[in-house]
C-alpha positions as CSV (number, residue, x, y, z in Angstrom):
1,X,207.0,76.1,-43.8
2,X,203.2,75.2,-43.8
3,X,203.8,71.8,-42.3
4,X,206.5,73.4,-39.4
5,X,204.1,76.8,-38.7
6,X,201.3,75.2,-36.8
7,X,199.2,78.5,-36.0
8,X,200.2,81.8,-36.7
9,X,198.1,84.7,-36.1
10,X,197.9,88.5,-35.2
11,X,196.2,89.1,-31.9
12,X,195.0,93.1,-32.1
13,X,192.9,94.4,-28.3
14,X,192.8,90.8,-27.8
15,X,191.3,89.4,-30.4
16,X,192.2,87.4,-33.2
17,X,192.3,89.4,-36.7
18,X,193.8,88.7,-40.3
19,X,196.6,90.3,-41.5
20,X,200.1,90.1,-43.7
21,X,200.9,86.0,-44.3
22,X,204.9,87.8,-44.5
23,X,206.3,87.5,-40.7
24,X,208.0,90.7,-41.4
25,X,204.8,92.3,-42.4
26,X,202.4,91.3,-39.7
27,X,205.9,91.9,-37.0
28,X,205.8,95.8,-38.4
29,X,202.3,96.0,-38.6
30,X,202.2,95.0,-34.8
31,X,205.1,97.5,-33.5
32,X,203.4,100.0,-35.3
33,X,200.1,99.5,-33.8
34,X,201.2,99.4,-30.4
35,X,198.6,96.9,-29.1
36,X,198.8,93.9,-31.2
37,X,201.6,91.1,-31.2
38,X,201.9,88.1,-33.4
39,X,202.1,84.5,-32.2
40,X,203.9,81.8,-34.2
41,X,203.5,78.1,-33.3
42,X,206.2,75.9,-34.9
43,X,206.3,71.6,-34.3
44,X,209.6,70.4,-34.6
45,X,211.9,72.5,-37.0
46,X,214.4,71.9,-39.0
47,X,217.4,74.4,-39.0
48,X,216.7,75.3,-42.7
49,X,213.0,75.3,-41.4
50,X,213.8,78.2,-38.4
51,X,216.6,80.2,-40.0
52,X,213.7,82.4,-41.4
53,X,211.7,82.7,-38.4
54,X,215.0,83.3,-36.2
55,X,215.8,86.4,-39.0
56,X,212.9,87.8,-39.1
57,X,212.2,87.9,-35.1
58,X,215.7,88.1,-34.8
59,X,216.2,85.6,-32.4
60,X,219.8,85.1,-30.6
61,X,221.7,82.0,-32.0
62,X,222.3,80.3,-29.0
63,X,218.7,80.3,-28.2
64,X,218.0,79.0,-32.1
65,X,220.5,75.8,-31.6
66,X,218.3,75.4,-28.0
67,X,215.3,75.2,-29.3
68,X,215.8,73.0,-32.5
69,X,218.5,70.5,-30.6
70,X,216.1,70.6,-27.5
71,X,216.8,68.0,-24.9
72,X,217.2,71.0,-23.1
73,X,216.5,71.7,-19.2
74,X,214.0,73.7,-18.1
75,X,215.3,77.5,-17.7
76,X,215.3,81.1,-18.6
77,X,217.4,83.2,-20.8
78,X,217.5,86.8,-21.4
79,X,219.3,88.1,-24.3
80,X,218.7,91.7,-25.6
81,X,215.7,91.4,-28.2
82,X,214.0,88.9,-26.5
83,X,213.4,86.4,-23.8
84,X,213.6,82.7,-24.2
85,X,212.2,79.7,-22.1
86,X,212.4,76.2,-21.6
87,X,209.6,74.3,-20.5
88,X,209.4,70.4,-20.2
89,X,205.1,69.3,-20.6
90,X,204.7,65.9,-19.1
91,X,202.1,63.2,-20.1
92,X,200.9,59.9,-18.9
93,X,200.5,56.7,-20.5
94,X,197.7,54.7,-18.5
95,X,198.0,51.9,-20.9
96,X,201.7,51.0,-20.0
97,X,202.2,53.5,-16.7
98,X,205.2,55.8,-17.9
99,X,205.8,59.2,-18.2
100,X,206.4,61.0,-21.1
101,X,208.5,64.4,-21.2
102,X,208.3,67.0,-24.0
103,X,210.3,70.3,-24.8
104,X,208.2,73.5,-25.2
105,X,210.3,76.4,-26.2
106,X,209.5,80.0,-25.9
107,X,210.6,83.0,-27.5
108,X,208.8,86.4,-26.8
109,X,209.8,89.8,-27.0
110,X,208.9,93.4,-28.5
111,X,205.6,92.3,-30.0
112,X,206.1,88.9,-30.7
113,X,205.6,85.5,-29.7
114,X,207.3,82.2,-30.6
115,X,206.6,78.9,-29.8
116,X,208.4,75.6,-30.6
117,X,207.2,72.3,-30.5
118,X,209.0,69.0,-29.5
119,X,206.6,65.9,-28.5
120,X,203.0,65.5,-27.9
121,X,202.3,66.5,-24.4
122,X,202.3,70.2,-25.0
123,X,199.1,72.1,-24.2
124,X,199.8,74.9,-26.8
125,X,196.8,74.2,-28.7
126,X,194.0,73.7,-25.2
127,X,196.2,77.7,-24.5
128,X,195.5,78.9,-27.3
129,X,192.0,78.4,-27.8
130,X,191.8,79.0,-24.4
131,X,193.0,82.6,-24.6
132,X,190.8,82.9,-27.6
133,X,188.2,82.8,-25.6
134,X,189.4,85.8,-23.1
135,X,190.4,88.8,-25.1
136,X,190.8,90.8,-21.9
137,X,193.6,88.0,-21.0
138,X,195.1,88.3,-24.7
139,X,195.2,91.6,-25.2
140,X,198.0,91.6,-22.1
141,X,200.3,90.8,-24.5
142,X,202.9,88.4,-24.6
143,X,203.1,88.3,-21.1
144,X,199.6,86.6,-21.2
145,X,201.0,83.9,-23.7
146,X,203.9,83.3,-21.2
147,X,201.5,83.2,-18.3
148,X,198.8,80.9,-19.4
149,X,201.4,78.4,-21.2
150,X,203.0,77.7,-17.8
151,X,200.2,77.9,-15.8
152,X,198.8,75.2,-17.9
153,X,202.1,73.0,-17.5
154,X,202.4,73.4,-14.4
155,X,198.8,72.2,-13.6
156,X,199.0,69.5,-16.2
157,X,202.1,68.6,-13.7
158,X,200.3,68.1,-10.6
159,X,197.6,65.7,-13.0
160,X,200.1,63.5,-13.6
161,X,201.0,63.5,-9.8
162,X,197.6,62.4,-9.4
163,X,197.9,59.3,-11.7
164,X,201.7,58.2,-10.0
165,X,199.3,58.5,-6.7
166,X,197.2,55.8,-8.0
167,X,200.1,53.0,-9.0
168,X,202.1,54.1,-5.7
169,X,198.6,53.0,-4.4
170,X,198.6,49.7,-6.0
171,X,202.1,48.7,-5.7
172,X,201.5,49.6,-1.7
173,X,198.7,46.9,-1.9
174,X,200.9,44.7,-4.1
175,X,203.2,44.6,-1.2
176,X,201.2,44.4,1.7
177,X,198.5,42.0,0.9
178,X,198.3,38.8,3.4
179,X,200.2,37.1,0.5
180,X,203.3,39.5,0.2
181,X,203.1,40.1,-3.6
182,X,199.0,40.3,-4.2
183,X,197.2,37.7,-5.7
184,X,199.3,35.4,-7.7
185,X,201.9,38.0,-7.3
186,X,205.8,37.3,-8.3
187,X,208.1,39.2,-5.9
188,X,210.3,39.7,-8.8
189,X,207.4,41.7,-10.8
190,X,206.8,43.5,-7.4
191,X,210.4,44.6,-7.6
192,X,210.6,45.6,-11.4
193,X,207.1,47.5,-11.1
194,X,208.4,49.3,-7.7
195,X,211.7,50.3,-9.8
196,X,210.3,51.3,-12.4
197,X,208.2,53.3,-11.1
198,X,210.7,55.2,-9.6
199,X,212.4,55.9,-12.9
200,X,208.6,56.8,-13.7
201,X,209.3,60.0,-10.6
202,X,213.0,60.6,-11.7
203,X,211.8,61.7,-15.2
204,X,209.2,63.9,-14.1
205,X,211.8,65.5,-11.5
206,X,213.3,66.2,-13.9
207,X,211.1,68.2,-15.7
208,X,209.7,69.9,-12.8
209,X,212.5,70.5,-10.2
210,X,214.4,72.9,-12.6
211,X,211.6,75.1,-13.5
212,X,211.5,76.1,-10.0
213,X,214.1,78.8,-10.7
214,X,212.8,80.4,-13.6
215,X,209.5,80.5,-12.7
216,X,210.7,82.7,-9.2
217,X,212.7,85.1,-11.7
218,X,209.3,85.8,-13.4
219,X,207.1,86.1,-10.3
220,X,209.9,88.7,-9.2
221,X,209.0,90.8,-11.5
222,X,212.5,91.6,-12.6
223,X,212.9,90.0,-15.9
224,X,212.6,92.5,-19.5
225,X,209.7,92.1,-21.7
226,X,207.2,90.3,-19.0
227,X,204.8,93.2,-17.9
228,X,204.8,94.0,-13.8
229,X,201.4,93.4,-13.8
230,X,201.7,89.8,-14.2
231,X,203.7,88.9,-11.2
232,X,201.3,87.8,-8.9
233,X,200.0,85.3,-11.7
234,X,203.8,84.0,-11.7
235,X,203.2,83.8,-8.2
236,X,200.5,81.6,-8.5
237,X,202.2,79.0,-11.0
238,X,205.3,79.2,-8.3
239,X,203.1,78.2,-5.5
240,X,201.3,75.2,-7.8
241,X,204.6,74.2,-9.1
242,X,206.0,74.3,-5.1
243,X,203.3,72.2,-4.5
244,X,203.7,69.6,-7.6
245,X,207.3,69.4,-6.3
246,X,206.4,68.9,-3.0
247,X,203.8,65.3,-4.3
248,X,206.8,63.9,-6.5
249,X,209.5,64.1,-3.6
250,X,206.8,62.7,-1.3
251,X,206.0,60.0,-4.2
252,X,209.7,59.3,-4.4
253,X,210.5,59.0,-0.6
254,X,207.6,56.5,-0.2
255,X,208.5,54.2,-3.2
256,X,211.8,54.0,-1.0
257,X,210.2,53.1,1.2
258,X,208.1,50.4,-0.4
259,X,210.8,49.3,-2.0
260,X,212.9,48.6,1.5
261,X,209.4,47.2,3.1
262,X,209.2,44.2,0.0
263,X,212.9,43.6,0.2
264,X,212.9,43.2,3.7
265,X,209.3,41.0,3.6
266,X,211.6,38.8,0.8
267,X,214.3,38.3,3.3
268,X,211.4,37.1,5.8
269,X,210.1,34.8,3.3
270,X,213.9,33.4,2.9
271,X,214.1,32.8,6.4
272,X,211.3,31.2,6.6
273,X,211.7,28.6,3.9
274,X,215.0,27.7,5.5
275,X,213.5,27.1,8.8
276,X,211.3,25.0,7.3
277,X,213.5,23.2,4.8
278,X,216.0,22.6,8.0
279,X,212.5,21.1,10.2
280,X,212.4,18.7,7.5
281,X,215.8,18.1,7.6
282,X,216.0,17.2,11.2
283,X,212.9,14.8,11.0
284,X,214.5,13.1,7.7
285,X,217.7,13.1,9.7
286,X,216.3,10.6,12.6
287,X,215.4,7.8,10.8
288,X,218.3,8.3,8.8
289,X,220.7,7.8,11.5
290,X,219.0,4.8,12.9
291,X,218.5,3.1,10.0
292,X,222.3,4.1,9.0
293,X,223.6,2.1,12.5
294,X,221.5,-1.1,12.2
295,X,222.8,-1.1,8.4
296,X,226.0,-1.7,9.9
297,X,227.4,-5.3,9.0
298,X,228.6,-6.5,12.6
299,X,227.8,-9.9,14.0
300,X,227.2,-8.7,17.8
301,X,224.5,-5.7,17.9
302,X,221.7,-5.5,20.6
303,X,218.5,-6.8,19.6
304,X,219.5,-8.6,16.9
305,X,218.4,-12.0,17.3
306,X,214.6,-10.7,19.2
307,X,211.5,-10.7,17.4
308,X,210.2,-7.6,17.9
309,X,213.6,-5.5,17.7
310,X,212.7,-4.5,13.8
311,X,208.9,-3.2,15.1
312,X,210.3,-1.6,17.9
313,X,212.7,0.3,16.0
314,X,210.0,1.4,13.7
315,X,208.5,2.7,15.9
316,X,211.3,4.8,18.0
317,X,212.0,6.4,14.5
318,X,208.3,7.3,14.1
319,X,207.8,8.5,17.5
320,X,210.9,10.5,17.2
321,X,209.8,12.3,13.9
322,X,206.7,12.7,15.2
323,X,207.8,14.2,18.5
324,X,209.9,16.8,16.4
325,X,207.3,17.9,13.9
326,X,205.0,18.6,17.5
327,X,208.1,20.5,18.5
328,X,208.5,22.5,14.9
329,X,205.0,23.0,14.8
330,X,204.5,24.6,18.0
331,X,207.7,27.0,17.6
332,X,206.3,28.0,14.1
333,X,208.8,26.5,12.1
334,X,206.3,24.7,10.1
């Protein structure tokens, strides 16, 4: 269990204290105290690895197969010794522009906390020193744990909005430069980037859109084992997550957008090159034509026999092709 159990510790007024290594132990000593809780912090557990945990907490089944299958959605469920969340931490790669989504399970209830680990996005560790450092934060409880591990999701969520911001940025300067496609641009790498970029959104929609529901149960103040107290906190992480929402939808609707602008800037380009492909086409098809009908093998044709017929019609076929590139040229087909 060393490598699984990250942190565990018993938090007494707030502060940080020894006690019992024995779960059951330090759980006791913190129901008997009355103002001291214990917080467990596993990274991704076995089943062998939780079933002790989940017996001595005594933690509701379902919830245990939640936690240790995880690809899980984000949500909140009550069962009758405790209260168990589902929270999906986001990261950003810079180096190859994707986002990453992690599971962070929560299990709190009569004097206990119980985190579980999936990924590497998760701010449990920046939380918990964090709260370290406020013992008139800590000593709320649980409910403080609860609190300040969303609230610093949720932030963390509107960070990574901030960085999509930037490459929706670039791919909107990708698109629109005077060349269509930036310099030495390939529309087809336009295209892929644009796409994938909007997978890029639909993952973290998909970590933030759901939590939009549990997060309102807490800030209504009507769920067991989250102190009254705290609901105008929950408030506050509903009103940053509202607004974290609010920049991926926008994010989404305008890499619709950009998308429709470069396909329909391709199909301009398209037209284009045929317009110029069938200018060339035309000039080519002059001299073509004329040379085609004094190739003709017949013994009575008009200027045959006169000196200057071959110079002449050198130069019909020249002034012809010249007269329809003037023409191309000044309708902008060339």
């Amino acid at each position: 269990m060393r490598g699984v159990i990250v942190d565990s510790a018993i938090y007494r007024g707030g502060r940080r204290t020894t006690g019992p290594l024995d779960l059951s132990d330090a759980l006791a000593e913190c129901r008997a105290s009355g103002d001291a809780f214990v917080w467990v912090g596993l990274y991704e557990p076995t089943e062998t690895e939780f079933d002790h945990v989940a017996d001595e907490f005594a933690l509701h089944p379902l919830a245990v197969e939640d936690a240790l299958k995880a690809h899980q959605r984000p949500k909140l469920e009550v069962y009758d010794d405790s209260l168990f969340m589902v929270l999906k931490p986001v990261g950003y790669e810079p180096e190859s522009d994707r986002v990453v989504a992690d599971e962070l399970m929560i299990f709190i209830g009569n004097s206990f906390v119980v985190t579980v680990r999936h990924g590497e996005s998760s701010p449990l560790a920046q939380v918990r020193r964090h709260l370290e450092a406020m013992p008139e934060v800590l000593q709320k409880g649980p409910t403080a744990v609860l609190y300040a591990i969303s609230d610093a999701v949720v932030d963390h969520y509107i960070d990574v909005a901030g960085e999509l911001q930037v490459d929706l940025e670039e791919l909107e300067t990708a698109v629109f430069a005077p060349s269509g496609n930036g310099p030495g641009g390939d529309p087809k790498s336009t295209a892929a980037r644009i796409y994938t970029a909007k997978r890029q959104v639909l993952e973290f929609r998909r970590a933030s859109g759901p939590l939009t529901a549990p997060v309102s149960r807490l800030a209504a103040g009507t769920v067991p084992f989250v102190h009254e107290a705290a609901r105008p906190f929950f408030r506050d992480v509903s009103d940053h997550l509202a607004r974290a929402n609010e920049q991926v939808e926008g994010l989404d609707r305008l890499l619709s957008d950009v998308l429709s602008a470069h396909l329909a800037q391709m199909g301009v380009r398209q037209n284009d090159d045929m317009r110029k492909i069938s200018a060339w086409a035309a000039m080519a098809a002059v001299p073509t034509m004329v040379a085609g009908i004094y190739g003709m093998n017949f013994e009575h044709m008009p200027e045959l026999g006169r000196v200057w017929a071959y110079p002449a019609v050198i130069l019909l076929m020249t002034g012809v092709v010249l007269g329809l590139h003037r023409l191309f040229k000044r309708r902008g087909w060339l």
